[in-house]
N, CA, C and O atoms as a GROMACS GRO file, in nm:
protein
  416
    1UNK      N    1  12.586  11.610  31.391
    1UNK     CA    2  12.510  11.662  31.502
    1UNK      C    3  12.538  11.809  31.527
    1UNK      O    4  12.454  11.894  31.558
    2UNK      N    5  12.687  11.830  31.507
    2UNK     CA    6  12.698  12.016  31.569
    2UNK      C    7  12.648  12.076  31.457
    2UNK      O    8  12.593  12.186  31.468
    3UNK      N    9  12.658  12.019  31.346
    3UNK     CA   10  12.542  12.151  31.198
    3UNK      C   11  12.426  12.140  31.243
    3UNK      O   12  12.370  12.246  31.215
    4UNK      N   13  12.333  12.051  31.314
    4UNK     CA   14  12.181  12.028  31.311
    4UNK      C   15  12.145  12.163  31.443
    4UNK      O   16  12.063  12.254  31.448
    5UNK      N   17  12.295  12.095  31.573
    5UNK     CA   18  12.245  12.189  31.670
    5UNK      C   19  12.271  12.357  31.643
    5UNK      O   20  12.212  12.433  31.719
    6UNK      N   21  12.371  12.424  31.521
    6UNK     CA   22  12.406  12.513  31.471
    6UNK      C   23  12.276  12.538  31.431
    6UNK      O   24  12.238  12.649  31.469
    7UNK      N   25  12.180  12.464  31.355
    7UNK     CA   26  12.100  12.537  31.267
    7UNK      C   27  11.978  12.569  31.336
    7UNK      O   28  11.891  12.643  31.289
    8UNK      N   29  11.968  12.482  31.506
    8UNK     CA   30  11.836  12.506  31.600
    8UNK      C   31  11.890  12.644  31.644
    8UNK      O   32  11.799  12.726  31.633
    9UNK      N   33  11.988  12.693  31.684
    9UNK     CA   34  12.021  12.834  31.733
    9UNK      C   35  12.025  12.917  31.648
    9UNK      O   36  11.957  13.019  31.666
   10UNK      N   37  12.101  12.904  31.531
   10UNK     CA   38  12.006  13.031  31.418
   10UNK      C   39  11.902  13.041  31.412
   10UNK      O   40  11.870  13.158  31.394
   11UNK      N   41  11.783  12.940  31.422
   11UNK     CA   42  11.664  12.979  31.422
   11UNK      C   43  11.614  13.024  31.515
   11UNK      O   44  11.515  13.098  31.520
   12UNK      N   45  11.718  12.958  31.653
   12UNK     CA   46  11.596  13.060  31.797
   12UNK      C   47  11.633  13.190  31.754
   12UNK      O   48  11.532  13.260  31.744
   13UNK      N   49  11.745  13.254  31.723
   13UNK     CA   50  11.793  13.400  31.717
   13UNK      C   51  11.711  13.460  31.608
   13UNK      O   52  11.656  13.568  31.627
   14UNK      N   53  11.701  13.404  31.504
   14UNK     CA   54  11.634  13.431  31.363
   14UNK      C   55  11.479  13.456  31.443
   14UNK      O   56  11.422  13.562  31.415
   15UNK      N   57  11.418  13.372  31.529
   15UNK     CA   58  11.280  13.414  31.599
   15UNK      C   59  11.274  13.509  31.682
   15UNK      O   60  11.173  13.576  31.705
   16UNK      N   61  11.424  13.527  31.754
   16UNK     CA   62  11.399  13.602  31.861
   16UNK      C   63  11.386  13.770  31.823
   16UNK      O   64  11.303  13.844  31.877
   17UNK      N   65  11.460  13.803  31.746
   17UNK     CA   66  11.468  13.922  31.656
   17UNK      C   67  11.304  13.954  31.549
   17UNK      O   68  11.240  14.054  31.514
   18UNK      N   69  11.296  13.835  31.536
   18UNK     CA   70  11.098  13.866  31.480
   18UNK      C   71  11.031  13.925  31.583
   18UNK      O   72  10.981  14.038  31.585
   19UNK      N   73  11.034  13.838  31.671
   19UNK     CA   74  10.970  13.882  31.792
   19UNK      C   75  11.009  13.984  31.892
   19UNK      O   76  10.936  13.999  31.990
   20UNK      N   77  11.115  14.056  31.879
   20UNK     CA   78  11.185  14.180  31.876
   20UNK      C   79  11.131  14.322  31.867
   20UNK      O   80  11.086  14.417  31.931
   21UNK      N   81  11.169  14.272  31.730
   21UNK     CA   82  11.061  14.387  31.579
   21UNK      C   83  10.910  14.396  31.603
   21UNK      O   84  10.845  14.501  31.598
   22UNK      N   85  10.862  14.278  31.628
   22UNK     CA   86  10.710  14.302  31.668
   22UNK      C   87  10.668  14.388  31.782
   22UNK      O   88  10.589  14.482  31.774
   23UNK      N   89  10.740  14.338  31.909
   23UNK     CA   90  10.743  14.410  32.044
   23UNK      C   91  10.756  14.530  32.017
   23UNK      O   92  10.664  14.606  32.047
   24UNK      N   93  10.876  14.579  31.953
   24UNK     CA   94  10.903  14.750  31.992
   24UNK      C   95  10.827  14.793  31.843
   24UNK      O   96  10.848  14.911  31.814
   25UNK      N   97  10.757  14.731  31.761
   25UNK     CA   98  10.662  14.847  31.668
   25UNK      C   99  10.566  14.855  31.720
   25UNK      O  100  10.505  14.961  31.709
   26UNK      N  101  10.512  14.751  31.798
   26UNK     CA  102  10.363  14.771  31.894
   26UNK      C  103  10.377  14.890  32.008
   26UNK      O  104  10.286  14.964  32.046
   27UNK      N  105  10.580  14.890  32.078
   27UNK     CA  106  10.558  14.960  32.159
   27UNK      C  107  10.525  15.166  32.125
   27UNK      O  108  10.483  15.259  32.193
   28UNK      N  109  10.592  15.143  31.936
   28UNK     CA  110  10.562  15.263  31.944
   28UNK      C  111  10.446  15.325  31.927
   28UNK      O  112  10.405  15.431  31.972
   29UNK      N  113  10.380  15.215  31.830
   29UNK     CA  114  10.207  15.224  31.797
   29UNK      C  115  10.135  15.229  31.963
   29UNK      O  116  10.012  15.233  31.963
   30UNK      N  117  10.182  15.228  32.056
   30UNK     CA  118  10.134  15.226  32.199
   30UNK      C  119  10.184  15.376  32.241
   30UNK      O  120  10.098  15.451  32.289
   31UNK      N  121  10.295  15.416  32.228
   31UNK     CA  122  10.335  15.596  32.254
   31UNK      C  123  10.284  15.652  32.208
   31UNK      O  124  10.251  15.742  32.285
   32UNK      N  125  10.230  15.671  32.079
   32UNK     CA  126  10.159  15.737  31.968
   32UNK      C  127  10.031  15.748  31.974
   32UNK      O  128   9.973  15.849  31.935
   33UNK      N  129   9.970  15.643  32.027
   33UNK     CA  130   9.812  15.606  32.024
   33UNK      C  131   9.778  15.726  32.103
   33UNK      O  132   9.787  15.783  31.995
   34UNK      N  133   9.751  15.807  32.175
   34UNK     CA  134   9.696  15.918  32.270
   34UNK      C  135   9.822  16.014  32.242
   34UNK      O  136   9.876  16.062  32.342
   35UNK      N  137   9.875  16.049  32.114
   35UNK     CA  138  10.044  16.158  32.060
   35UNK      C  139   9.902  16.274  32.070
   35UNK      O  140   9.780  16.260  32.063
   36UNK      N  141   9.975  16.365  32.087
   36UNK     CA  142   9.960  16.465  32.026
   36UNK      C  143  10.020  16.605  31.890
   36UNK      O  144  10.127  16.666  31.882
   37UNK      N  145   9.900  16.610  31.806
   37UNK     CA  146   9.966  16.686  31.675
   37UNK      C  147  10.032  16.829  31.713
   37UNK      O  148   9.984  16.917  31.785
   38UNK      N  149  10.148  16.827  31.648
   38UNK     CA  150  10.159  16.976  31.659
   38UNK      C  151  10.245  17.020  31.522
   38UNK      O  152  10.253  16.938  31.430
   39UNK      N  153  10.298  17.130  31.513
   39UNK     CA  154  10.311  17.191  31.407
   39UNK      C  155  10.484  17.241  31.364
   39UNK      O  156  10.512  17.352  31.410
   40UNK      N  157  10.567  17.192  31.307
   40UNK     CA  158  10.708  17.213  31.322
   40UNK      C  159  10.757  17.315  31.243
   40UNK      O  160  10.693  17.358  31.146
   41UNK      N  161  10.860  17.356  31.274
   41UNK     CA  162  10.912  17.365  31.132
   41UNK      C  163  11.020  17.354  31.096
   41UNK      O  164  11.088  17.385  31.193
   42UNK      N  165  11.092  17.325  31.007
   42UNK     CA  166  11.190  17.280  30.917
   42UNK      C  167  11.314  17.369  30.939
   42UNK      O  168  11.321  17.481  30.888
   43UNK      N  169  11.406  17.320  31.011
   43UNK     CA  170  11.501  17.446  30.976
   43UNK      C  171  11.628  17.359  30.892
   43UNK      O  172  11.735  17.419  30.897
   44UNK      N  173  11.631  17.254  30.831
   44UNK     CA  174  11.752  17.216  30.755
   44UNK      C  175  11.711  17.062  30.727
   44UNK      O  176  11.691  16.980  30.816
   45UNK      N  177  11.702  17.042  30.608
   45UNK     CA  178  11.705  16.904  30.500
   45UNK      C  179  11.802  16.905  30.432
   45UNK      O  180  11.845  16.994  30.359
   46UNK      N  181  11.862  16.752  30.465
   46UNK     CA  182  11.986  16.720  30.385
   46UNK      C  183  11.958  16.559  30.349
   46UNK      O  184  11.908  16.470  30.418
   47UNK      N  185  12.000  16.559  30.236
   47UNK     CA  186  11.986  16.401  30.173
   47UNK      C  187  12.165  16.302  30.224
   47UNK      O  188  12.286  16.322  30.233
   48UNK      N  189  12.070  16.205  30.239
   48UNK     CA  190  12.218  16.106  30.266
   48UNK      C  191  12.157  15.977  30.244
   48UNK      O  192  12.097  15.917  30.333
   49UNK      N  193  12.178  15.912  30.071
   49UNK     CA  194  12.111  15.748  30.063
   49UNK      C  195  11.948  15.805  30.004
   49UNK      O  196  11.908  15.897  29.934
   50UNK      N  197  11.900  15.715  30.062
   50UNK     CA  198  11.736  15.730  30.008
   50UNK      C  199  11.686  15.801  30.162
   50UNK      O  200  11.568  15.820  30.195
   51UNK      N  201  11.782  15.828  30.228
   51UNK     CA  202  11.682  15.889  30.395
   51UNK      C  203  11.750  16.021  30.412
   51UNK      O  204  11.871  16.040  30.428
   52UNK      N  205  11.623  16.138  30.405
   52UNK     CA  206  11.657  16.260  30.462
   52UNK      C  207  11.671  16.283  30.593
   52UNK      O  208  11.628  16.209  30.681
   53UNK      N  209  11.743  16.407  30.613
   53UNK     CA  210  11.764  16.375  30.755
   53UNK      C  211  11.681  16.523  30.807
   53UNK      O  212  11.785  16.588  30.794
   54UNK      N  213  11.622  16.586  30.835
   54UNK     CA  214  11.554  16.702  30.869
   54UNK      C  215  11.508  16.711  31.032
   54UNK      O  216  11.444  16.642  31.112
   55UNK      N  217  11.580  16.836  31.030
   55UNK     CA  218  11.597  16.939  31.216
   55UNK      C  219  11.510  17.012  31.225
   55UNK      O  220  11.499  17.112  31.154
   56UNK      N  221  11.440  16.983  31.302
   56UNK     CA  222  11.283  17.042  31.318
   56UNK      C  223  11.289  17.138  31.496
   56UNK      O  224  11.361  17.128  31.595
   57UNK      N  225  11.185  17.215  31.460
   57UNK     CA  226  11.211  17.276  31.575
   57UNK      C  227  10.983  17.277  31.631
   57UNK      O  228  10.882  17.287  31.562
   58UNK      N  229  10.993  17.271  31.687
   58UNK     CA  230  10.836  17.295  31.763
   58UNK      C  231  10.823  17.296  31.904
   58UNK      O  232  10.902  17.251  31.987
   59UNK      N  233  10.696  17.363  31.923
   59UNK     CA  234  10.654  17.345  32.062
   59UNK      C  235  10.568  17.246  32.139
   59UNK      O  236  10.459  17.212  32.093
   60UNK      N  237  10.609  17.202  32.246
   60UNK     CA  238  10.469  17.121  32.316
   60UNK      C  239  10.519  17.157  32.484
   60UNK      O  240  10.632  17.160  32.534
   61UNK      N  241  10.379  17.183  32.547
   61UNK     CA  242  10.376  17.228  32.696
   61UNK      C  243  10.433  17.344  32.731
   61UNK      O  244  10.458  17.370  32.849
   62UNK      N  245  10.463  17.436  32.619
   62UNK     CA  246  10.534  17.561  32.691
   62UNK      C  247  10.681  17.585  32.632
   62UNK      O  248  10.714  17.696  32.591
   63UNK      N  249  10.768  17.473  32.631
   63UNK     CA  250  10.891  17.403  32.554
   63UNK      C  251  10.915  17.422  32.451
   63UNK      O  252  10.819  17.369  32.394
   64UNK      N  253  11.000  17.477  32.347
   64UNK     CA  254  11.097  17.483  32.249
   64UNK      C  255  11.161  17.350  32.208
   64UNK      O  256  11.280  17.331  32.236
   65UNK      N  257  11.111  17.282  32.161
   65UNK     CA  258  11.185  17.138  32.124
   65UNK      C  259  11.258  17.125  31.963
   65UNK      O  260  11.198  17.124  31.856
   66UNK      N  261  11.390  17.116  31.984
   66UNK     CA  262  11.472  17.105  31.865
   66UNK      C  263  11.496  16.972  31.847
   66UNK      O  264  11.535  16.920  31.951
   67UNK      N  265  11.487  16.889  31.743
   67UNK     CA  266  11.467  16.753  31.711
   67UNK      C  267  11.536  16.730  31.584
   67UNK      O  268  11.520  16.808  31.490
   68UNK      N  269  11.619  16.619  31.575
   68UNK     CA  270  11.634  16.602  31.448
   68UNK      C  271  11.606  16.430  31.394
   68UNK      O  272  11.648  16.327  31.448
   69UNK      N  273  11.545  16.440  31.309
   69UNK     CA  274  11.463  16.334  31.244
   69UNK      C  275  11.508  16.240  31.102
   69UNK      O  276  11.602  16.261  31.025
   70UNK      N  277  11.428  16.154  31.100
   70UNK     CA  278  11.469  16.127  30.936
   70UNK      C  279  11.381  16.011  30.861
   70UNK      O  280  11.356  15.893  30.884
   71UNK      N  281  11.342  16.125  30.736
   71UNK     CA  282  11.180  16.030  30.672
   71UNK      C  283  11.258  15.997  30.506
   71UNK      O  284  11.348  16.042  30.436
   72UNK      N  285  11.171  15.909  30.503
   72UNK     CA  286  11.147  15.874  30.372
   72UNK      C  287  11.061  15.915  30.267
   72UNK      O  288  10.984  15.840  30.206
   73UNK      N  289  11.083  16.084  30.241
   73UNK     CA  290  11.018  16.134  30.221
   73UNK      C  291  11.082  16.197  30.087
   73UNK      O  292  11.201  16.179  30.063
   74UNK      N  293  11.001  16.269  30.004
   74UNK     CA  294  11.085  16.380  29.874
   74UNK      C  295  11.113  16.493  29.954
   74UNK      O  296  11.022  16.555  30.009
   75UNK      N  297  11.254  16.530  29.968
   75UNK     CA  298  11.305  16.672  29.992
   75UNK      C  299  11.232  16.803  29.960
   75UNK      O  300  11.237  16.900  30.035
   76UNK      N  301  11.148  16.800  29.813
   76UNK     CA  302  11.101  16.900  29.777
   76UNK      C  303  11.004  16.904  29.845
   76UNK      O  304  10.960  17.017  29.864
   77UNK      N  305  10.932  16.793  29.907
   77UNK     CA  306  10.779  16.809  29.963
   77UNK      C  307  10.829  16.877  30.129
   77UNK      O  308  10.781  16.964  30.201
   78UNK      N  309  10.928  16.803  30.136
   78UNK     CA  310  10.950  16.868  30.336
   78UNK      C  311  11.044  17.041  30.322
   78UNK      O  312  11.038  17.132  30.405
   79UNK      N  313  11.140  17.038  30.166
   79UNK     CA  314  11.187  17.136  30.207
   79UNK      C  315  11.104  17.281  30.138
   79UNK      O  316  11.105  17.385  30.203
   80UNK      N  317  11.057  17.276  30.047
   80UNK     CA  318  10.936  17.359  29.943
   80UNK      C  319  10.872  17.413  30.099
   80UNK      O  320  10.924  17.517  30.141
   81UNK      N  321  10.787  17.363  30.169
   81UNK     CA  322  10.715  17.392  30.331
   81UNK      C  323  10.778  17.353  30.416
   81UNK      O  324  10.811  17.241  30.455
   82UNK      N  325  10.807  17.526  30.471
   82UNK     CA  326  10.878  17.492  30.615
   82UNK      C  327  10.818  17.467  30.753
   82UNK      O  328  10.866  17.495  30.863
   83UNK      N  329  10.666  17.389  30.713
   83UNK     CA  330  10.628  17.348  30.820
   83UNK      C  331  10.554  17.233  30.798
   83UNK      O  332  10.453  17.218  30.730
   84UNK      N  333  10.622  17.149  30.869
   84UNK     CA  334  10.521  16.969  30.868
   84UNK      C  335  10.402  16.951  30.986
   84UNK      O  336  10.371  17.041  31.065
   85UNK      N  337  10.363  16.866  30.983
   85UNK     CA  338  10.264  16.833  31.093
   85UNK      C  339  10.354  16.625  31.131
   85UNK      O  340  10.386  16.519  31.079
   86UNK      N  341  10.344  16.717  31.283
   86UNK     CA  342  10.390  16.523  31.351
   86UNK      C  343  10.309  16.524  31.477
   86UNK      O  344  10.253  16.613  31.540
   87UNK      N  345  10.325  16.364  31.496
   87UNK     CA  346  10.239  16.342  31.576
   87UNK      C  347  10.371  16.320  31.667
   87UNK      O  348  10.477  16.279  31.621
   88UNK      N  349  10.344  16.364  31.842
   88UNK     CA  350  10.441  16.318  31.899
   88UNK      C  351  10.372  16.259  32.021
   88UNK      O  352  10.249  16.250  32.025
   89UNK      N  353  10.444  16.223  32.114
   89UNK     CA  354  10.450  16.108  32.236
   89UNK      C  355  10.369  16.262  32.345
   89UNK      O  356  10.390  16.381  32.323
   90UNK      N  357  10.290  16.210  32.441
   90UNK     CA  358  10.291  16.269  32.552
   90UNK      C  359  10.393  16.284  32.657
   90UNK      O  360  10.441  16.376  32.723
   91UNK      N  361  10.409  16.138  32.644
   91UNK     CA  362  10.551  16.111  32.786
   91UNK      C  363  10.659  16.145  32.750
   91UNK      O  364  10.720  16.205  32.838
   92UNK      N  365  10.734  16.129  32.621
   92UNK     CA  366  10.831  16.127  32.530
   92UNK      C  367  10.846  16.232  32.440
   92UNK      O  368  10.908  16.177  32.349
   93UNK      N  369  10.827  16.356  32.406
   93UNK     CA  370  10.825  16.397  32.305
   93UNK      C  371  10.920  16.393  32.188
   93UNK      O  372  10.882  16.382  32.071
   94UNK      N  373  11.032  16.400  32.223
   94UNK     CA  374  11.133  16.383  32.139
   94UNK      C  375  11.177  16.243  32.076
   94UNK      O  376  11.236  16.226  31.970
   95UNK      N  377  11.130  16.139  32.174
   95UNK     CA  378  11.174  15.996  32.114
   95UNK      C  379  11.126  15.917  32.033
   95UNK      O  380  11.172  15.836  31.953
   96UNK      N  381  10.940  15.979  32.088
   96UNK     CA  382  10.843  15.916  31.980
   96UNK      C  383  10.751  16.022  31.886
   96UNK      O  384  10.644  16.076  31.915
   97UNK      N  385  10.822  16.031  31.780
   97UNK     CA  386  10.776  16.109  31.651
   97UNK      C  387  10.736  16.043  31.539
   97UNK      O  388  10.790  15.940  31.499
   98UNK      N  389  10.624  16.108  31.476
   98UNK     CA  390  10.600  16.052  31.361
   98UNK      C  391  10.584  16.131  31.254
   98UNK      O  392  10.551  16.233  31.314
   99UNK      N  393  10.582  16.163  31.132
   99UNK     CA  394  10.561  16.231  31.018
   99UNK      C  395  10.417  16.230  30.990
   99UNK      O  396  10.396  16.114  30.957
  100UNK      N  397  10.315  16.289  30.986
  100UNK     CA  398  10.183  16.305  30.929
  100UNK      C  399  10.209  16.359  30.794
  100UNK      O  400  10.119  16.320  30.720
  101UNK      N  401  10.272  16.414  30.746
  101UNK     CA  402  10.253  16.490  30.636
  101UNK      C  403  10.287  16.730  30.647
  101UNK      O  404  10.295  16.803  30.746
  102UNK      N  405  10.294  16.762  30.510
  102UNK     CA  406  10.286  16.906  30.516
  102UNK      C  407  10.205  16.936  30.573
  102UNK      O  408  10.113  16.857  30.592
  103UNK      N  409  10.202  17.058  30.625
  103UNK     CA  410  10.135  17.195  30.727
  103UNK      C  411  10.084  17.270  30.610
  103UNK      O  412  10.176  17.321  30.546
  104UNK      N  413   9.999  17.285  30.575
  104UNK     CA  414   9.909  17.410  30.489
  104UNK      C  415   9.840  17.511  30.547
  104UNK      O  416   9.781  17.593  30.478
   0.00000   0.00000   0.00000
């Protein structure tokens, strides 16, 4: 009986964490949905693992916002152009970021 009731509580936890993950990717696809683009730029890429870590600096509302981030991206593509394009949060700017891609 205590392995059967062991194995009903791994699974509520094993669900509860699905349903977790679902909640807060909807919540960011919900910050983002009305982001606004703006234009960064790059002041330092460093590799650590398969995730770069890159300190971005841009403006939104007047503000100087220094940020530091980290994509799954090729180094040469973020560090070659020192300016990306992200989408960020209205309410949030700094918390909810996203990578669009290089600035041309």
């Amino acid at each position: 009986m205590k392995t059967k009731y062991q194995q009903w509580i791994m699974l509520a936890i094993f669900l509860a964490c699905i349903a977790y993950g679902v909640w807060d990717l909807n919540r960011d696809n919900r910050e983002l949905k009305d982001g606004v683009m703006v234009i960064a730029t790059v002041k330092n890429c460093t590799r650590s693992g398969g995730v770069y870590d890159v300190n971005v600096q841009y403006s939104y509302n007047g503000k100087i916002i220094n940020n530091a981030l980290s994509f799954h991206e090729e180094p040469d593509t973020i560090a070659t152009y020192k300016r990306i394009r992200l989408l960020i949060s209205k309410r949030d700017p700094i918390k909810y970021v996203r990578y669009l891609g290089v600035a041309h």
